[in-house]
C-alpha positions as CSV (number, residue, x, y, z in Angstrom):
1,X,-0.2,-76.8,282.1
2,X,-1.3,-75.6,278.7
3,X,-5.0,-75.6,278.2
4,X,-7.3,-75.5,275.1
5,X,-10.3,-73.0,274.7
6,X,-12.8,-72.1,272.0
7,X,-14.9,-68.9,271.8
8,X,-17.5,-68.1,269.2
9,X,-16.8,-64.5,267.8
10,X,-19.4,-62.2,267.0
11,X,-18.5,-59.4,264.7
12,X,-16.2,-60.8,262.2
13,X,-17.1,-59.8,258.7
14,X,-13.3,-59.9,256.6
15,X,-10.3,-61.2,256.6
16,X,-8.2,-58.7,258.0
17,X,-10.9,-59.0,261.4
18,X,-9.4,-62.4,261.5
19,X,-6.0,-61.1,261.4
20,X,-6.4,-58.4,264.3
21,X,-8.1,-61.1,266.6
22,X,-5.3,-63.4,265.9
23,X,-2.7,-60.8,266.4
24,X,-4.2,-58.9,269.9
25,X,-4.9,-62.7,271.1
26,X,-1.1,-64.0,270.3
27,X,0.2,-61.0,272.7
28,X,-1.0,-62.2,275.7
29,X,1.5,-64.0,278.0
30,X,1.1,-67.6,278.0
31,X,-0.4,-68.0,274.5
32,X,1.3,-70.9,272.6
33,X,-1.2,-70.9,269.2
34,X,-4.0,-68.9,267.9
35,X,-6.6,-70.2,265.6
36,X,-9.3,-68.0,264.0
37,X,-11.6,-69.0,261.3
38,X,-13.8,-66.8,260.3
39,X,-16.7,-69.1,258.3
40,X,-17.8,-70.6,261.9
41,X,-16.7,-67.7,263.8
42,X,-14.5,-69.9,266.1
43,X,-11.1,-68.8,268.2
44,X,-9.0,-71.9,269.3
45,X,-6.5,-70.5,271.5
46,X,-4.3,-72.5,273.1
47,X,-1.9,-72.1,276.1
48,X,-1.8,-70.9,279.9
49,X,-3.4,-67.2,279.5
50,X,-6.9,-67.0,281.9
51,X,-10.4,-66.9,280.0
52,X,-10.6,-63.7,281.8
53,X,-7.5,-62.4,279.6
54,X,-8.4,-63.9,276.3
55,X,-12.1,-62.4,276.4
56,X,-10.1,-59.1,277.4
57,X,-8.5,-58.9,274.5
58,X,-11.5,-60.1,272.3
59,X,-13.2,-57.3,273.7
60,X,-10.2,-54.9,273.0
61,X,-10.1,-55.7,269.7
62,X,-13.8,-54.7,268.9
63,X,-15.6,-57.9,269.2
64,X,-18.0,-60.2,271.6
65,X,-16.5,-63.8,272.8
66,X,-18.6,-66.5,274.5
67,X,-16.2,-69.4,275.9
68,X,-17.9,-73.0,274.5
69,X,-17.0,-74.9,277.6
70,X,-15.2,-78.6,276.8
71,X,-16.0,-77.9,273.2
């Protein structure tokens, strides 16, 4: 069952930092959309991937994710 999450994103200063969270976010298995705005520092991902894989791939990408539960 696909789920929604949102995680505040710490580190985003530009454009393209928007662009490589969306992109290492969107190859996870089980991703369905990716949404990134960079004025609130907000990811809305939604899918099946675990939080545990989404942060994962936050942190991969050079930056610091807190899940906001039942935003």
């Amino acid at each position: 069952m696909s789920q929604q999450y949102y995680f505040k994103v710490n580190g985003m200063k530009c454009g393209c930092c928007v662009s490589t969270l969306e992109k290492a976010i969107k190859q996870l298995p089980g991703v369905e959309s990716v949404e990134v705005d960079l004025d609130t520092a907000m990811a809305v991902v939604k899918g099946t991937p675990s939080v545990e894989s989404i942060r994962n791939a936050i942190d991969a990408a050079g930056f610091n994710a807190i899940l906001i539960p039942d935003k």
